[in-house]
SEDRENDREN-489507 format. One record per residue: residue number from 1; residue in one letter; x negated, y, z negated of N, C-alpha, C, O, CB in turn. Coordinates in pm, 1 decimal, padded with zeros to 6 digits. Glycine has a CB too. Layout:
- NUM / a / X / Y / Z / X / Y / Z / X / Y / Z / X / Y / Z / X / Y / Z $
...
END
This chain:
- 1 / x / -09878.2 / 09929.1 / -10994.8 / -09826.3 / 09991.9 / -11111.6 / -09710.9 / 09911.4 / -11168.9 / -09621.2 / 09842.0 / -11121.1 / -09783.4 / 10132.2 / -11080.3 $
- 2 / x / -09743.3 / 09942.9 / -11272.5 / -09577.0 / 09838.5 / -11379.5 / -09493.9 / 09903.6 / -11371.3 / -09518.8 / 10022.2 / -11350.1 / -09563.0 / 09803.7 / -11558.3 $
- 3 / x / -09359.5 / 09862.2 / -11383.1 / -09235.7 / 09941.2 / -11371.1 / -09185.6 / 09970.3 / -11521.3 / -09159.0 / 09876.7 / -11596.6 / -09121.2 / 09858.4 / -11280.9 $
- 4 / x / -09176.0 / 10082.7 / -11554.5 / -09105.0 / 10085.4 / -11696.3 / -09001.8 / 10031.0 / -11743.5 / -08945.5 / 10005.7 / -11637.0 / -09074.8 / 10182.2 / -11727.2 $
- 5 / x / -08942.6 / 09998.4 / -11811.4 / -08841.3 / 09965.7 / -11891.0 / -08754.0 / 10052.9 / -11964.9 / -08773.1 / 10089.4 / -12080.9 / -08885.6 / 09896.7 / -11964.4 $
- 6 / x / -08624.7 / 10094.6 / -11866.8 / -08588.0 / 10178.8 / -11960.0 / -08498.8 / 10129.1 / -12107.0 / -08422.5 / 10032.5 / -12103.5 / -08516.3 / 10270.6 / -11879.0 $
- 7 / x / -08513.7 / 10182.1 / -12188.8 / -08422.2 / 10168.9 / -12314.7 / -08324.1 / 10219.9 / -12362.7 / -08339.8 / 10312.4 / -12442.4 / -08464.5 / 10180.2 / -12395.1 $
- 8 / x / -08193.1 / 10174.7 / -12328.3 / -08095.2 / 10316.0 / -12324.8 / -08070.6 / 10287.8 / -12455.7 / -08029.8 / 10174.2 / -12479.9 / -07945.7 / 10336.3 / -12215.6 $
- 9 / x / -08091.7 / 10395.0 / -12582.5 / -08080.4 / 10438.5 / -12655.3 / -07931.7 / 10480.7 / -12727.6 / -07877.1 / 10543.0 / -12636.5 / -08154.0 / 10498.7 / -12622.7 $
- 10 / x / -07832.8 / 10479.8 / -12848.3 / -07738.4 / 10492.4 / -12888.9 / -07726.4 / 10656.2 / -12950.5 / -07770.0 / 10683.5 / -13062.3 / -07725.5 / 10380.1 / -12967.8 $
- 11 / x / -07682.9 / 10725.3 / -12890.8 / -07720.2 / 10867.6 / -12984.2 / -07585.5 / 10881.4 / -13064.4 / -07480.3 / 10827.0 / -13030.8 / -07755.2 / 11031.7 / -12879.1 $
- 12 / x / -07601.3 / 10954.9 / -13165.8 / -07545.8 / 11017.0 / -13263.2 / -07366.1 / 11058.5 / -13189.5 / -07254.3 / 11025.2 / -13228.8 / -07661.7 / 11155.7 / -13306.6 $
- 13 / x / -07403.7 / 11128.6 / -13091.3 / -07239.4 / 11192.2 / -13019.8 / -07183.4 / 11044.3 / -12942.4 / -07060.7 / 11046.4 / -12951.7 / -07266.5 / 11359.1 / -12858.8 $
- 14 / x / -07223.6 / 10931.6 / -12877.9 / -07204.0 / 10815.9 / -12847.9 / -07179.4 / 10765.1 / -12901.6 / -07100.3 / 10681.8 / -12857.4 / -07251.2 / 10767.2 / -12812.5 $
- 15 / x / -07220.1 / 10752.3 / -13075.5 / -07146.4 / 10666.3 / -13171.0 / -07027.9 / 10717.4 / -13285.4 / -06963.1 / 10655.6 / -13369.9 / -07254.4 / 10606.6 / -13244.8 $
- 16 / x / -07031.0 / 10802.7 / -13261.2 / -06927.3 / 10906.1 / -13288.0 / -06783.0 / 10924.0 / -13216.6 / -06673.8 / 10953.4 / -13265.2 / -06992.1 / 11020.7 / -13265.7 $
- 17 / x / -06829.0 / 10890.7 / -13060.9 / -06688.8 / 10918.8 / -12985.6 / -06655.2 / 10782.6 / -12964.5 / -06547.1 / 10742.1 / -12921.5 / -06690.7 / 11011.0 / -12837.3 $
- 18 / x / -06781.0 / 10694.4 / -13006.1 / -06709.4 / 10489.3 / -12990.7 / -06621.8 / 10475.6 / -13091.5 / -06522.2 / 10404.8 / -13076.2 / -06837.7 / 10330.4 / -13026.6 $
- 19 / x / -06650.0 / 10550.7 / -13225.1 / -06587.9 / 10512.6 / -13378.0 / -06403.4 / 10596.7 / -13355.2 / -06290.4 / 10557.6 / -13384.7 / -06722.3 / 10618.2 / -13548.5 $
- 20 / x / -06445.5 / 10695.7 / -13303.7 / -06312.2 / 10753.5 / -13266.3 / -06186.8 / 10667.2 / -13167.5 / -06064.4 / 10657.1 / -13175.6 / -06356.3 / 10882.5 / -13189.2 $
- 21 / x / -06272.2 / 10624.3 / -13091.6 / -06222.3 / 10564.1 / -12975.7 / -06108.7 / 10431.6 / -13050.8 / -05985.8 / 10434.0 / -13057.7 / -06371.2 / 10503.0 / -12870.5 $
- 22 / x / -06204.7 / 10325.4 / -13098.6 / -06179.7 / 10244.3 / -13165.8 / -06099.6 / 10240.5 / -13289.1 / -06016.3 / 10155.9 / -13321.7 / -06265.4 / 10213.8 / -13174.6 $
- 23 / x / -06128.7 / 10319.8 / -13337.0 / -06030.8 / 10390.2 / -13455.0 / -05873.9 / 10428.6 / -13387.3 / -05778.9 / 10371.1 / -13440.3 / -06114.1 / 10556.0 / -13516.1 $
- 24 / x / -05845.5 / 10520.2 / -13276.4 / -05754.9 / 10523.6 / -13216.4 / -05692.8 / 10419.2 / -13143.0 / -05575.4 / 10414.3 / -13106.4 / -05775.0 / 10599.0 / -13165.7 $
- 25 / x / -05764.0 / 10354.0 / -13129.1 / -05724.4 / 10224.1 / -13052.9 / -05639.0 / 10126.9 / -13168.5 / -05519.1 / 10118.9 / -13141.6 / -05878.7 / 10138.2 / -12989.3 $
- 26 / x / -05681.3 / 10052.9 / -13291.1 / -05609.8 / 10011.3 / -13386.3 / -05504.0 / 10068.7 / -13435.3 / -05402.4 / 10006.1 / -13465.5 / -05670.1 / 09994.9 / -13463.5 $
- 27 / x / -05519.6 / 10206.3 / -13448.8 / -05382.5 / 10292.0 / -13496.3 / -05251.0 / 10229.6 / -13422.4 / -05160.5 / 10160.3 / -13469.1 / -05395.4 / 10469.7 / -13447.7 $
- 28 / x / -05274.5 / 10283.0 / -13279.8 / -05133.4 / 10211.7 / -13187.9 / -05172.9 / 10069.6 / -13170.1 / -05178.8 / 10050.8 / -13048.6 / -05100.4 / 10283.8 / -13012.1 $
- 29 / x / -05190.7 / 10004.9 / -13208.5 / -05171.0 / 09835.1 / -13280.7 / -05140.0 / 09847.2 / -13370.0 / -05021.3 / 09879.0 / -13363.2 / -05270.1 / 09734.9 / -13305.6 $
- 30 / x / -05166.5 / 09843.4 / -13450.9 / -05068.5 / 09846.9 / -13633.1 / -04970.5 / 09937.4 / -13612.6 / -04880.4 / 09936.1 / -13696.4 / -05162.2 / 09915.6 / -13797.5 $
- 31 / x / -04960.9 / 10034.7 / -13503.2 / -04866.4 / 10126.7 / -13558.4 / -04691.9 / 10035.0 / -13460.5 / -04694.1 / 09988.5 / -13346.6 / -04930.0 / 10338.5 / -13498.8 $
- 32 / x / -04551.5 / 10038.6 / -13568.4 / -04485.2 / 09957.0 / -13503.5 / -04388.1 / 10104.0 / -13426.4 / -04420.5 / 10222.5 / -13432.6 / -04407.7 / 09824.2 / -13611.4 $
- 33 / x / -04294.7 / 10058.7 / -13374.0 / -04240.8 / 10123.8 / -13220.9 / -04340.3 / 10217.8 / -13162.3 / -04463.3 / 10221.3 / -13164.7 / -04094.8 / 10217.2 / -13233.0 $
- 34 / x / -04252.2 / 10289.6 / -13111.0 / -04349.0 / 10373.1 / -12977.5 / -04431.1 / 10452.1 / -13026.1 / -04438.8 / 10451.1 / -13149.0 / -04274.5 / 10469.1 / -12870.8 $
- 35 / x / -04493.4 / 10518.7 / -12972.8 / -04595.3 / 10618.4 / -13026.7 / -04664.1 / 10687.8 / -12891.7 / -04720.0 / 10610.0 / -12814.3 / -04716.3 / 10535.8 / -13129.2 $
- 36 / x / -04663.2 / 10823.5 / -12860.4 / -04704.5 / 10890.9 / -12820.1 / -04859.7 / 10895.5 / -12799.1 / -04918.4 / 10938.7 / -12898.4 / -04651.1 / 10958.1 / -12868.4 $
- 37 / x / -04942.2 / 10860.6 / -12691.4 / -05109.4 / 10881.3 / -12686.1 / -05127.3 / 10975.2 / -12664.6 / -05210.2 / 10998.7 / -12752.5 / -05194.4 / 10821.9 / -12605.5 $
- 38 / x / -05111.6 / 11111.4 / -12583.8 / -05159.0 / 11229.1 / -12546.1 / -05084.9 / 11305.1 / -12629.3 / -05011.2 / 11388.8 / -12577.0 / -05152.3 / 11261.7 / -12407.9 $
- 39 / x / -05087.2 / 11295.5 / -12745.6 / -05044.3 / 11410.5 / -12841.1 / -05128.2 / 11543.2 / -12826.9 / -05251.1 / 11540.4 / -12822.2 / -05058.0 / 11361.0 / -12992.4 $
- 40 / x / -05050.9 / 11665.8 / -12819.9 / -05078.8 / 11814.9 / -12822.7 / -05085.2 / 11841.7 / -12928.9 / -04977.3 / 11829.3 / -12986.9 / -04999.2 / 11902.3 / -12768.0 $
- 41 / x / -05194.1 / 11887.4 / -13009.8 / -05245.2 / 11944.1 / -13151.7 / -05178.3 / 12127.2 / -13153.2 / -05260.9 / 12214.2 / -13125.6 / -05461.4 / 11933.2 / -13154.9 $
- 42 / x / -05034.0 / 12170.5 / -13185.2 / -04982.6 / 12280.4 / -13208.6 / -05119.6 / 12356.8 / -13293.2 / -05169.6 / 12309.4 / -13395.2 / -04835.7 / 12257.6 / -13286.7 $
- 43 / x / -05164.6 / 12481.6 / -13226.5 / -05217.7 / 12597.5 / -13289.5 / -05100.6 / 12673.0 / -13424.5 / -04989.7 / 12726.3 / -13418.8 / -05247.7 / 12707.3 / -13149.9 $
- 44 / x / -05193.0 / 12642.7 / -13532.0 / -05049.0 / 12736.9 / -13596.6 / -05069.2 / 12841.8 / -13582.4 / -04977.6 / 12892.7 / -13647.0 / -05003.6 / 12738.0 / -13740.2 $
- 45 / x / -05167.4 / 12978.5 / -13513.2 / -05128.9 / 13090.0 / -13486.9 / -05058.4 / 13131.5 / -13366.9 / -05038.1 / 13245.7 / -13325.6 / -05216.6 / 13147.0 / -13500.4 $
- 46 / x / -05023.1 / 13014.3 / -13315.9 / -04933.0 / 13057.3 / -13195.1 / -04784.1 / 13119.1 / -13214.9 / -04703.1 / 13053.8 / -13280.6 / -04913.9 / 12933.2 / -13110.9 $
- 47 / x / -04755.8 / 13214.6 / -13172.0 / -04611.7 / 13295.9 / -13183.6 / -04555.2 / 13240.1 / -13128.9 / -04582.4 / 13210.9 / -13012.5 / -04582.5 / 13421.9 / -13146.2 $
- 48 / x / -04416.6 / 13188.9 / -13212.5 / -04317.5 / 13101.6 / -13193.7 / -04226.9 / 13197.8 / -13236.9 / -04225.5 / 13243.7 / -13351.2 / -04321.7 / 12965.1 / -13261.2 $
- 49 / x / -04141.8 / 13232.9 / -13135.6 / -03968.1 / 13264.8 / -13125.0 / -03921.9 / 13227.0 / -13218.8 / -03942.3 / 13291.1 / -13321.9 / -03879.2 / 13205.5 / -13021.3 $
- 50 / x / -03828.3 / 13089.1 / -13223.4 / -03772.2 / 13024.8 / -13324.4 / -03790.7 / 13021.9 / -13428.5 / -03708.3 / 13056.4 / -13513.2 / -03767.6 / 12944.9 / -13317.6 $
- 51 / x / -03941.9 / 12966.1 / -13459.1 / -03932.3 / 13004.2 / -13569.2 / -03931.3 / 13134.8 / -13636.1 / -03876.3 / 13142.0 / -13746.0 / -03996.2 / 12952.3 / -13602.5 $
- 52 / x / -03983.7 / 13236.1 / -13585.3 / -04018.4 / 13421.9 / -13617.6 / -03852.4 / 13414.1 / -13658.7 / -03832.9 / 13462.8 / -13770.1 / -04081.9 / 13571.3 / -13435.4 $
- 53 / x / -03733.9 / 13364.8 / -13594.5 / -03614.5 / 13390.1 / -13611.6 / -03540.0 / 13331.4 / -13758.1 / -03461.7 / 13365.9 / -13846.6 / -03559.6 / 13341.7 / -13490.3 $
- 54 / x / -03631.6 / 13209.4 / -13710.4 / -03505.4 / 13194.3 / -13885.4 / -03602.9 / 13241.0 / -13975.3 / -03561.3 / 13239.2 / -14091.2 / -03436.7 / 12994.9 / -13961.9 $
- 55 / x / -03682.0 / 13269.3 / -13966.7 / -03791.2 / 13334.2 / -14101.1 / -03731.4 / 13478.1 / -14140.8 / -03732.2 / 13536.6 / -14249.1 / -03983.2 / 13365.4 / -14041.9 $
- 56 / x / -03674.1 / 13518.6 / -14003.2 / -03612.6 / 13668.8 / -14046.5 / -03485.7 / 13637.7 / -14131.5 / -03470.2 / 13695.2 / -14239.3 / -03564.1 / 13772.4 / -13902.8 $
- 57 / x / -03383.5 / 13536.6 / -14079.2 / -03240.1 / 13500.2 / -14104.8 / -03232.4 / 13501.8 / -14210.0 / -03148.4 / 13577.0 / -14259.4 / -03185.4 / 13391.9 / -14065.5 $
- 58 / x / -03322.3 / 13413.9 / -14302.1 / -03331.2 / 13358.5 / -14471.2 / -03400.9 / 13452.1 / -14527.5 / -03375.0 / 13476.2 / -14645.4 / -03408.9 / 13210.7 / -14509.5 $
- 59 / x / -03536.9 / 13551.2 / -14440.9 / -03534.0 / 13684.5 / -14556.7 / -03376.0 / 13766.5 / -14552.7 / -03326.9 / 13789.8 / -14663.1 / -03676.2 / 13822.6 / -14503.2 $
- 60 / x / -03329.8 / 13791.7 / -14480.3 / -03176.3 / 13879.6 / -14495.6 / -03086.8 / 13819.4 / -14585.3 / -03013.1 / 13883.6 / -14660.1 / -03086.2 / 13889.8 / -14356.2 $
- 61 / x / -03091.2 / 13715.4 / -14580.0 / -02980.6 / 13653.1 / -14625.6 / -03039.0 / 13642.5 / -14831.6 / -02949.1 / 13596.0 / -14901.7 / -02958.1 / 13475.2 / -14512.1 $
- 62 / x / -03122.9 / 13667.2 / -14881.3 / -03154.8 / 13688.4 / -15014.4 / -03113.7 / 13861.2 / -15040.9 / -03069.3 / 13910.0 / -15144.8 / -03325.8 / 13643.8 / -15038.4 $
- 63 / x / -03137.5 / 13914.9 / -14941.8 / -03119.0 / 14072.1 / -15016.8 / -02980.1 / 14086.9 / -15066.1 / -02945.3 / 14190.6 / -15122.5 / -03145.0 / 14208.8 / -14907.1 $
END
């Protein structure tokens, strides 16, 4: 029997997360001083203290 040949194939989510990859990769090259890689993407519905606080401060402070 012949042995097949496999063909590994490029899919759609593989060339998608290469373009990302690469794309991120040039950013911090062109980009000049430091720069942070594991940046945390803030939810804006997350309840934040601080801010809930001065949002109250500056409504009071118009009445």
């Amino acid at each position: 029997m012949k042995k097949k040949k496999i063909k590994n194939k490029i899919t759609i989510t593989d060339y998608i997360n290469a373009v990302k990859k690469a794309d991120r990769e040039i950013q911090i090259t062109e980009s000049t001083g430091w720069q942070r890689i594991t940046k945390v993407h803030k939810n804006k519905k997350v309840y934040d203290r601080k801010k809930e606080k001065n949002n109250f401060k500056t409504d009071n402070n118009d009445i």
